[in-house]
Phi, psi and omega in degrees: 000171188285162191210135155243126170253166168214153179180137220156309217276163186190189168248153170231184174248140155319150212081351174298200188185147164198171208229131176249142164231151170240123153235130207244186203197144148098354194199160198257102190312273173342310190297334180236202215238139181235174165198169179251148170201138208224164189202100176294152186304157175048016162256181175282147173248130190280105174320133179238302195214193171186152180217145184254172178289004185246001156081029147309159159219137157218164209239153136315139158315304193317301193257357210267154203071355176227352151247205183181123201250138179215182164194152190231120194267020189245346172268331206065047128272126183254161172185143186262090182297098176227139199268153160044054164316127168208156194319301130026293154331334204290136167162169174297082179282167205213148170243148143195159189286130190278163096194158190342098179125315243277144214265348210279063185259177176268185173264015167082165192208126188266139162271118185241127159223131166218143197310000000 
């Protein structure tokens, strides 16, 4: 079946950086379009980025200039590269395949940034 791991996540300090990778199986990766998306308790869950198969990436205002969306389509991995980290960041990020509908999330990986 289709599968996304995701893994990555830590506590950091403000300012800090870490990198979430996703690998998904089970679905012919290069075909789609991926994103990161993170959902703090009690909030919503959020656009953080997306990369198209042609490895376009667009951000959230919220990340933008401090994170960095990739993808290597020969591992079946995506990835959120993220910098200068502030608490505000803290949450559970998530993979999942953009398109309409679509059932394909990870089971997510949490992010602690603290002051």
């Amino acid at each position: 079946q289709v599968r996304l791991v995701e893994s990555g996540g830590d506590s950091v300090h403000t300012g800090g950086s870490l990198t979430l990778s996703c690998v998904v199986s089970g679905l012919s990766f290069r075909d789609y379009d991926f994103a990161w998306y993170r959902q703090a308790p009690g909030q919503t869950r959020e656009l953080v980025a997306s990369v198209t198969v042609r490895g376009t990436p667009k951000y959230a205002v919220s990340v933008k200039g401090r994170f960095t969306i990739s993808r290597e389509n020969t591992k079946n991995t995506a990835y959120l590269q993220m910098n200068s980290l502030v608490p505000e960041d803290t949450a559970t990020y998530y993979c999942h395949a953009e398109f309409e509908r679509s059932p394909y999330w990870g089971q997510g990986t949490l992010v602690t940034v603290t002051s």
